[in-house]
C-alpha positions in Angstrom: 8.0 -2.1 -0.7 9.4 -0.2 -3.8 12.4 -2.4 -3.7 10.1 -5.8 -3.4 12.0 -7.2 -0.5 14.7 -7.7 -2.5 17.2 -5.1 -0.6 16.8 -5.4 3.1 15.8 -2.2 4.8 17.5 -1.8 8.7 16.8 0.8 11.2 18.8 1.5 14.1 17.4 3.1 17.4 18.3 4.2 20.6 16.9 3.2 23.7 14.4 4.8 25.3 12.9 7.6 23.1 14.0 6.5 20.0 12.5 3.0 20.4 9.5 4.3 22.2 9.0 7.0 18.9 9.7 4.3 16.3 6.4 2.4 17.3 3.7 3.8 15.0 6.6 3.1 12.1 7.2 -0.1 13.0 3.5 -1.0 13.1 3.0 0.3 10.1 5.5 -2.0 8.4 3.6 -4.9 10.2 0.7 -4.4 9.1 2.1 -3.5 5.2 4.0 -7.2 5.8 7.3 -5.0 4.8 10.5 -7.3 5.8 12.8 -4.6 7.8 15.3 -5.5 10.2 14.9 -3.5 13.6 18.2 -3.1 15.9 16.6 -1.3 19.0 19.2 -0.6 21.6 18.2 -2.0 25.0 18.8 -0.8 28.9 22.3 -1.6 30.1 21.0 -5.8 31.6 21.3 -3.8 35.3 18.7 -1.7 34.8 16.1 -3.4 32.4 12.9 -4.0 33.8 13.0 -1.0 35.7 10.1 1.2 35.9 10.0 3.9 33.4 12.7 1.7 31.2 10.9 0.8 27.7 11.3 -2.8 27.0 11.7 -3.3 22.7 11.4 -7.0 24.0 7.8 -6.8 25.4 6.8 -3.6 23.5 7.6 -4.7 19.8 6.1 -8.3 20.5 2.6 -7.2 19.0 4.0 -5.3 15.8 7.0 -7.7 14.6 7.3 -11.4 13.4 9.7 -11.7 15.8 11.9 -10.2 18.4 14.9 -11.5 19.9 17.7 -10.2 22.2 21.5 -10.6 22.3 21.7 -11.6 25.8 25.5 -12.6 25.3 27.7 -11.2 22.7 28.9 -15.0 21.6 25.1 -15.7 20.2 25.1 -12.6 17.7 25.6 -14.7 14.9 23.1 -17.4 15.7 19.9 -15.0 16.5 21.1 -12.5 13.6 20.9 -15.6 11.0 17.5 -16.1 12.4 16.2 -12.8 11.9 17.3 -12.5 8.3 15.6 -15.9 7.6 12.3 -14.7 9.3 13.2 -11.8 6.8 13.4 -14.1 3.5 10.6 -16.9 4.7 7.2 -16.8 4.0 4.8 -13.6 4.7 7.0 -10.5 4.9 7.5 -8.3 8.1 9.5 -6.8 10.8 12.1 -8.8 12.7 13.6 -7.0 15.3 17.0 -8.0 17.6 17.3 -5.7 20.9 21.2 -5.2 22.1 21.8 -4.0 25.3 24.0 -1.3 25.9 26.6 -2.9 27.5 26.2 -6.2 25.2 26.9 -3.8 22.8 30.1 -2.5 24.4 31.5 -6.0 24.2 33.6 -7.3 21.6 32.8 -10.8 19.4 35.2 -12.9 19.0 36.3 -14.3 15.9 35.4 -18.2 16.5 31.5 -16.8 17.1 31.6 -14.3 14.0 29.8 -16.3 10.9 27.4 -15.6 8.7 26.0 -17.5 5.4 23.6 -15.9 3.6 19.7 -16.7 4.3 18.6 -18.2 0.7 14.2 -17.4 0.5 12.0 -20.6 -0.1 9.1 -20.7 -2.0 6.6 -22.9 -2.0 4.0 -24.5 -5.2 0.3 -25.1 -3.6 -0.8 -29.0 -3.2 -1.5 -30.5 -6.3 -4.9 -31.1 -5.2 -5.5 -28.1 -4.0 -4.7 -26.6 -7.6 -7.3 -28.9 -9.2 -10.0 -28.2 -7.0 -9.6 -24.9 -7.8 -8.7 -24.6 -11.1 -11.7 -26.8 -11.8 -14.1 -24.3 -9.5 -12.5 -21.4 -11.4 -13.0 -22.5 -14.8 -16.6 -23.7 -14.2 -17.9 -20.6 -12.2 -20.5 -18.5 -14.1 -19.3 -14.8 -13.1 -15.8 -15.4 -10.9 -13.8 -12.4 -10.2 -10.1 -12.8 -9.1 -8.7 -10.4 -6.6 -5.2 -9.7 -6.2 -3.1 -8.9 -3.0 0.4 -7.3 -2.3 1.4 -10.9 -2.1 1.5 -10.8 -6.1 3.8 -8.1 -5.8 6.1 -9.8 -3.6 6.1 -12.5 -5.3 6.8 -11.1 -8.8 3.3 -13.0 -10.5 2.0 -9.9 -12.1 2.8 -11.7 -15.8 1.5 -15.0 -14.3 -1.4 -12.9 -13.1 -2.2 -11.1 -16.6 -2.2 -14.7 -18.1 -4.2 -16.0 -16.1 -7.0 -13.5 -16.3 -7.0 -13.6 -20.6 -6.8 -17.5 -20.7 -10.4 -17.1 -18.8 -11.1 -14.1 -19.4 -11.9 -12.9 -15.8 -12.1 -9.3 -14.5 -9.5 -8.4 -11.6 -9.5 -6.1 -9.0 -7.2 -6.0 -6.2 -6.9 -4.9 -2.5 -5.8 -1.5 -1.3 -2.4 -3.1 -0.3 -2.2 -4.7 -4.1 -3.1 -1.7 -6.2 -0.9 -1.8 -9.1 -0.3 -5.9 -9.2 -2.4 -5.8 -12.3 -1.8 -3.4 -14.9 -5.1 -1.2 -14.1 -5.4 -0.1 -17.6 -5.7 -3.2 -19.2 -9.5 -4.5 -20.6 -10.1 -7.1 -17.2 -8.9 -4.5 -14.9 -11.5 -2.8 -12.3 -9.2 -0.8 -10.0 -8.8 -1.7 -6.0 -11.4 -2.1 -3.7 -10.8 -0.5 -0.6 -13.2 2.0 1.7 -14.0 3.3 -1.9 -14.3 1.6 -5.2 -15.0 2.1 -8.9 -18.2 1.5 -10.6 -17.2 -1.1 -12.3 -15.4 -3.0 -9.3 -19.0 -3.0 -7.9 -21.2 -4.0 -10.1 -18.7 -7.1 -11.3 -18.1 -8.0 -7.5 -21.9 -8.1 -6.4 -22.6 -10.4 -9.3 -20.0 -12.4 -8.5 -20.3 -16.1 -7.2 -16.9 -17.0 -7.3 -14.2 -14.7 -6.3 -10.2 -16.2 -6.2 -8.0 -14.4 -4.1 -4.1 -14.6 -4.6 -1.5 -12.9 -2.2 -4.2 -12.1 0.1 -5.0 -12.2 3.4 -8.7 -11.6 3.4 -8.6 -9.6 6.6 -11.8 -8.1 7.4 -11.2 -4.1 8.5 -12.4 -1.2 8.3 -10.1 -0.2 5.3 -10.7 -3.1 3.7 -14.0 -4.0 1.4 -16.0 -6.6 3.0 -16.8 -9.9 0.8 -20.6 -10.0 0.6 -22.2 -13.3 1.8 -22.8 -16.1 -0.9 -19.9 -16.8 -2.7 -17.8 -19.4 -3.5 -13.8 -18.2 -2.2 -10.9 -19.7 -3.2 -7.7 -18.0 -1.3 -4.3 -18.7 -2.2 -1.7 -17.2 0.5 1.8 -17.9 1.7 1.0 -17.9 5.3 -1.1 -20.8 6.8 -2.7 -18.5 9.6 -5.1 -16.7 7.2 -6.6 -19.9 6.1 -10.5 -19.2 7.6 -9.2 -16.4 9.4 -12.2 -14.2 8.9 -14.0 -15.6 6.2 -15.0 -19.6 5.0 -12.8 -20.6 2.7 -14.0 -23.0 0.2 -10.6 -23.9 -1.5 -7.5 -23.1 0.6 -4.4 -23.1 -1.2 -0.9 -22.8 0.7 2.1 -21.8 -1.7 4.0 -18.9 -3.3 2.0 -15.9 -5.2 4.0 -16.4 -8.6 4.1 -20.2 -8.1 0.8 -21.0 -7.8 -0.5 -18.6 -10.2 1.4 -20.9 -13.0 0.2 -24.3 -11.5 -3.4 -22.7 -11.6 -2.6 -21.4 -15.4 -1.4 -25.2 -16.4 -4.5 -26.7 -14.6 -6.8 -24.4 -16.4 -5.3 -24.8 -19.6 -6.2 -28.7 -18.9 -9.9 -27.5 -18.6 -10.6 -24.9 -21.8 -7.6 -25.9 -23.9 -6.1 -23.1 -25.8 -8.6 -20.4 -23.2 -11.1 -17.9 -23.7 -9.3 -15.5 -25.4 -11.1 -14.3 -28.4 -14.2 -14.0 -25.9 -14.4 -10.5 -25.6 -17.7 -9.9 -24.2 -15.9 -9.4 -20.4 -13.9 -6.6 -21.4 -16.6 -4.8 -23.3 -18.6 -5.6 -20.1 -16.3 -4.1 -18.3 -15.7 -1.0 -20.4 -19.5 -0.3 -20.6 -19.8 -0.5 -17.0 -16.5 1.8 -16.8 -18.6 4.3 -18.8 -21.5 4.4 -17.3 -19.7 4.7 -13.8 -17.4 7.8 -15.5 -20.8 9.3 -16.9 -22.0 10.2 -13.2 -18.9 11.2 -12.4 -17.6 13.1 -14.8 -18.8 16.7 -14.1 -16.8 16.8 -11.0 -13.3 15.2 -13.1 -13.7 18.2 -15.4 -15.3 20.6 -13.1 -14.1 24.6 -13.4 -15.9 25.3 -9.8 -13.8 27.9 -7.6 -12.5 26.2 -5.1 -11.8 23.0 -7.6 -13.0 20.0 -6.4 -9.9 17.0 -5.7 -11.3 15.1 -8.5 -10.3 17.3 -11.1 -6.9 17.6 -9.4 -6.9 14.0 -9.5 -7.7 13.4 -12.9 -5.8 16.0 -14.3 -3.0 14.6 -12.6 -3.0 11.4 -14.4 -3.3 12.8 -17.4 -0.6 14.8 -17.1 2.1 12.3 -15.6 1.6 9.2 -17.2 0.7 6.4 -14.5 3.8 4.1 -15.6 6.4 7.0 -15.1 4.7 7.7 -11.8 5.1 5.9 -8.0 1.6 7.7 -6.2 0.4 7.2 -2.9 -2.7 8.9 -1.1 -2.6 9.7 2.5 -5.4 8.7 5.3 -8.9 9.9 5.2 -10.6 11.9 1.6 -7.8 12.3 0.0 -7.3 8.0 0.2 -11.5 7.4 -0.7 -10.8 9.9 -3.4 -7.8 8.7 -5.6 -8.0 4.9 -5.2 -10.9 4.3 -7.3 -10.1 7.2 -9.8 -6.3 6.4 -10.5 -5.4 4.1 -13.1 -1.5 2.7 -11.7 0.4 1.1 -14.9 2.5 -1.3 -13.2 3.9 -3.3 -10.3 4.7 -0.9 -7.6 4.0 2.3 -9.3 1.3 3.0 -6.5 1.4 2.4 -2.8 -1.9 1.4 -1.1 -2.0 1.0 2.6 -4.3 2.1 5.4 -3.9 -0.9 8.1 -1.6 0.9 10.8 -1.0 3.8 9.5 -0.5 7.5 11.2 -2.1 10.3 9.4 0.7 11.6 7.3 2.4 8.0 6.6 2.4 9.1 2.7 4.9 11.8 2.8 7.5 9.1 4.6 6.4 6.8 2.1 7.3 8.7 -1.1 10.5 10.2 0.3 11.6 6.3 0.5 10.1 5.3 -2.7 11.8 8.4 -4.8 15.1 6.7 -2.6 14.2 3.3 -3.9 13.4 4.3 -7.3 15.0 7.8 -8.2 14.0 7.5 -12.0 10.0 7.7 -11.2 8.0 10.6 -10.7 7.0 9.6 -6.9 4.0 11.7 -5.9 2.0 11.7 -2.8 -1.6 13.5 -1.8 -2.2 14.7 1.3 -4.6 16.7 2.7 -4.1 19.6 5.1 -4.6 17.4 8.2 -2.1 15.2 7.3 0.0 18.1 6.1 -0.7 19.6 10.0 0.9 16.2 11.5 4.1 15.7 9.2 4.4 18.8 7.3 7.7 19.4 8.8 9.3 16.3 6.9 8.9 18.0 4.1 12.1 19.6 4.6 13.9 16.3 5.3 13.6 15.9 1.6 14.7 19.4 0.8 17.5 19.1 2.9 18.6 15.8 1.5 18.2 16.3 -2.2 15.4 13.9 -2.5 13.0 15.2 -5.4 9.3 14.3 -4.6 6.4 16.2 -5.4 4.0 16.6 -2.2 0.4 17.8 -3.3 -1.6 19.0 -0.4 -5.2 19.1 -1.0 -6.0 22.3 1.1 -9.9 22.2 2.0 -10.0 23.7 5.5 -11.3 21.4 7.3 -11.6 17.5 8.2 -14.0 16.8 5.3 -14.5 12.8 6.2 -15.3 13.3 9.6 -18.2 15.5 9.4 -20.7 13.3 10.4 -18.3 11.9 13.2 -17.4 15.4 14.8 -21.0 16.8 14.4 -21.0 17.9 18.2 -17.4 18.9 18.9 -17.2 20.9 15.8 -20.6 22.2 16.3 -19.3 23.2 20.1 -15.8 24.5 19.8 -15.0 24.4 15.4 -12.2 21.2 15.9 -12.6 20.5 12.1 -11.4 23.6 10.8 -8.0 24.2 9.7 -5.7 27.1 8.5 -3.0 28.1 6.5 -0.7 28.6 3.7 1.4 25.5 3.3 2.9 26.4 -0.3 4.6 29.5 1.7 5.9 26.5 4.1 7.4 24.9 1.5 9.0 27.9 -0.1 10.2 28.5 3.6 11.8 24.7 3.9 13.9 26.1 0.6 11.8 23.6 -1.9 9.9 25.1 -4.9 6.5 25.6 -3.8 3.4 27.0 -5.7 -0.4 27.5 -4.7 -3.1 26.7 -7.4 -6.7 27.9 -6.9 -7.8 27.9 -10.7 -8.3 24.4 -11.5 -7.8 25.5 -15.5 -4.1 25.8 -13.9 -3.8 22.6 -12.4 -2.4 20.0 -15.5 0.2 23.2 -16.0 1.5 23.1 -12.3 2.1 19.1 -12.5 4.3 20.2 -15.6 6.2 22.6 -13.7 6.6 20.5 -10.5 8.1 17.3 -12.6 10.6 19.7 -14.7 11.8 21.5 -11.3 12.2 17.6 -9.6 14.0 16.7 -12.5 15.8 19.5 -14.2 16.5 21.3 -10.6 16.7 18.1 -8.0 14.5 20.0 -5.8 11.6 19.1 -3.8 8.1 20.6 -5.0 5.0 21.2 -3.1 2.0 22.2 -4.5 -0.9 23.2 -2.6 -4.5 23.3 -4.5 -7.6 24.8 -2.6 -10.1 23.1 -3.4 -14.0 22.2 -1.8 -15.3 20.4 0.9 -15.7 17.5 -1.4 -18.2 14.8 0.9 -19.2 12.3 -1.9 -17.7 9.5 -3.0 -17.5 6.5 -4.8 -19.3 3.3 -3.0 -17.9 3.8 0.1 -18.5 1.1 2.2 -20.4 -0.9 -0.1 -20.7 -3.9 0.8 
């Protein structure tokens, strides 16, 4: 995801457990739309279908675009050429080509051994389809455009930004799209996932026309729900989300990036030279932004003992600026917690998901994005749950030189599911946890410090970035902090 696409991630596996264990992985790269090309060794042919023998072929069937096997060694070419164009075409995602073992014994002979590189095709939206919505768009009396990873694929952030100031709309994005538009810029109002900022709400309840671009508009329980009543245009690169869970008004069909600058020409037909000296939006928006901060701003600058994760939080980005930065969150509070607070300053420099996702998927994540992008401060946030299930690969980034910064938010317990676990924990005490994980880390050989004064906390993110860059080691730092329950419009709609 760091890389866009652009360089082809591939991940070998043997059969058995190795394809078995890759599963959770593998569905989380479906569900994120990441293209990564799967080689899953198969059963030697003799023994496939055999009872306890894992089948890639029927198991991966759910969780990849497409899975193909190399039944004789003389196709290799042929059904590799296909998978790297399912690779470069249209939505992103998985494509997966099982080899037998003793397919892969064999040797390929030079008249079957060709290869010409896949080129990607992008597609503009029907002409029609533009006007229809352009026109719908311009005429709208409080439209709100919501962006999707699919801007980020597509490189449309710039064609995004004009967009918005030509009409002067406020955008928000998706949890999978935080960071396609700049979220410090005047139209911005932060992702809208299980959580959501103030000013997110209050624009999107108003709205009665909202135009979503590189999304999917999948209804789920990590993604907001569009409330009833509006006008929705949808503009996405895959056919199959066209009324998939909501009525779509205006479809549109095409490339992110594309179709952003047809929309831009057909509006510019409509209200000639914009709206940009209109700046009653963006002080709308920054008075709502206020007001939302207002409520919340005795937890961001709280000096309770144990700190709260919103201080951590916003201490944090103020300490590392947001554009030097690649952050992700991790499942459960720590997710609800950031996403509305965090402020990402541009493309890719946060990684939203929450789909398909194992708790712990963050640490993997940032140890690939600080690979992908080894001039950025990557950062992920964790809590000590998440920390329980993967803590361990912590010291596959030790071990490997790659210099992250892993922040577990240490609250001794499951916080989120306290209503959920009621009974059980009630009965036998299954939300609390235990430990000292900055001693884990010091024991993994990273640098490793534990903060419980939160007046300490914008001095530890100092120290962590210098040792990650001045040391090439890998930092934790654990903060104890509260059994923080409240957040911000969760579930609002």
């Amino acid at each position: 995801r760091v890389s866009n696409g652009d360089q082809m991630g591939v991940f070998a596996m043997q059969y058995g457990p190795g394809a078995e264990n890759a599963y959770a992985g593998i569905a989380s790269a479906f569900s994120d739309s990441v293209p990564l090309l799967l080689l899953p060794l198969g059963h030697p042919r003799e023994r496939a279908g055999i009872a306890p023998h894992y089948s890639s072929l029927k198991g991966y069937a759910e969780i990849t675009k497409a899975i193909e096997q190399v039944n004789a060694p003389n196709r290799t070419s042929d059904i590799m050429r296909r998978a790297f164009a399912g690779l470069r075409q249209g939505r992103g995602g998985p494509m997966a080509v099982e080899i037998p073992a003793d397919i892969a014994l064999e040797d390929v002979s030079e008249e079957s051994f060709y290869y010409v590189a896949s080129r990607p095709v992008a597609s503009q939206g029907n002409p029609g389809d533009i006007q229809a919505a352009a026109k719908a768009l311009c005429a709208a009396h409080f439209p709100v455009i919501m962006a999707g990873q699919g801007v980020l694929y597509g490189k449309a952030t710039d064609e995004l930004v004009e967009l918005a100031e030509l009409l002067q709309v406020p955008v928000c994005s998706t949890l999978l799209g935080k960071s396609a538009f700049p979220e410090v810029h005047p139209l911005a109002l932060g992702s809208t996932g299980t959580t959501m900022s103030g000013h997110a709400y209050h624009f999107i309840r108003r709205a009665d026309l909202i135009f979503g671009i590189g999304t999917s508009f999948t209804k789920h329980g990590m993604v907001m729900n569009i409330p009833s009543g509006k006008t929705l245009i949808q503009a996405t690169n895959d056919a199959s989300d066209i009324n998939k869970d909501y009525n779509i008004d205006l479809p549109i069909v095409g490339d992110a990036k594309l179709v952003l600058r047809q929309m831009i020409d057909a509006c510019r037909e409509i209200v000639g030279d914009g709206r940009k000296d209109d700046q009653a939006t963006a002080k709308e928006v920054q008075s709502e932004r206020d007001a939302w901060l207002s409520q919340w701003r005795a937890k961001l600058s709280s000096s309770e003992v144990p700190m709260t994760p919103y201080r951590v939080i916003w201490d944090f980005m103020h300490t590392i600026p947001p554009e030097d930065a690649i952050v992700t969150h991790d499942s459960g509070s720590p997710r609800d917690q950031i996403v509305p607070f965090y402020r990402s300053n541009g493309p890719r420099t946060y990684i939203g998901w929450g789909k398909s996702h194992g708790l712990g998927t963050g640490l993997g994540l940032t140890i690939g994005a600080k690979l992908a992008a080894p001039e950025k401060v990557c950062v992920n946030f964790m809590g000590d749950a998440a920390f329980g299930m993967v803590g361990l690969d912590f010291e596959t980034a030790v071990r490997s030189n790659i210099p992250i910064i892993t922040v577990v938010l240490n609250n001794s317990t499951m916080a989120v599911e306290t209503r959920q676990m009621a009974d059980s924990h009630g009965l036998y005490g299954t939300r609390d946890l235990g430990g000292n994980y900055a001693d884990l880390g010091k024991a993994m050989g990273g640098y490793a410090e534990r903060i419980e004064d939160p007046n300490q906390i914008s001095a530890a993110f100092t120290r962590a970035r210098k040792v990650t860059e001045e040391e090439g080691k890998a930092v934790l730092l654990e903060f104890i902090t509260s059994e923080e329950t409240e957040l911000s419009h969760r579930r609002a709609f």
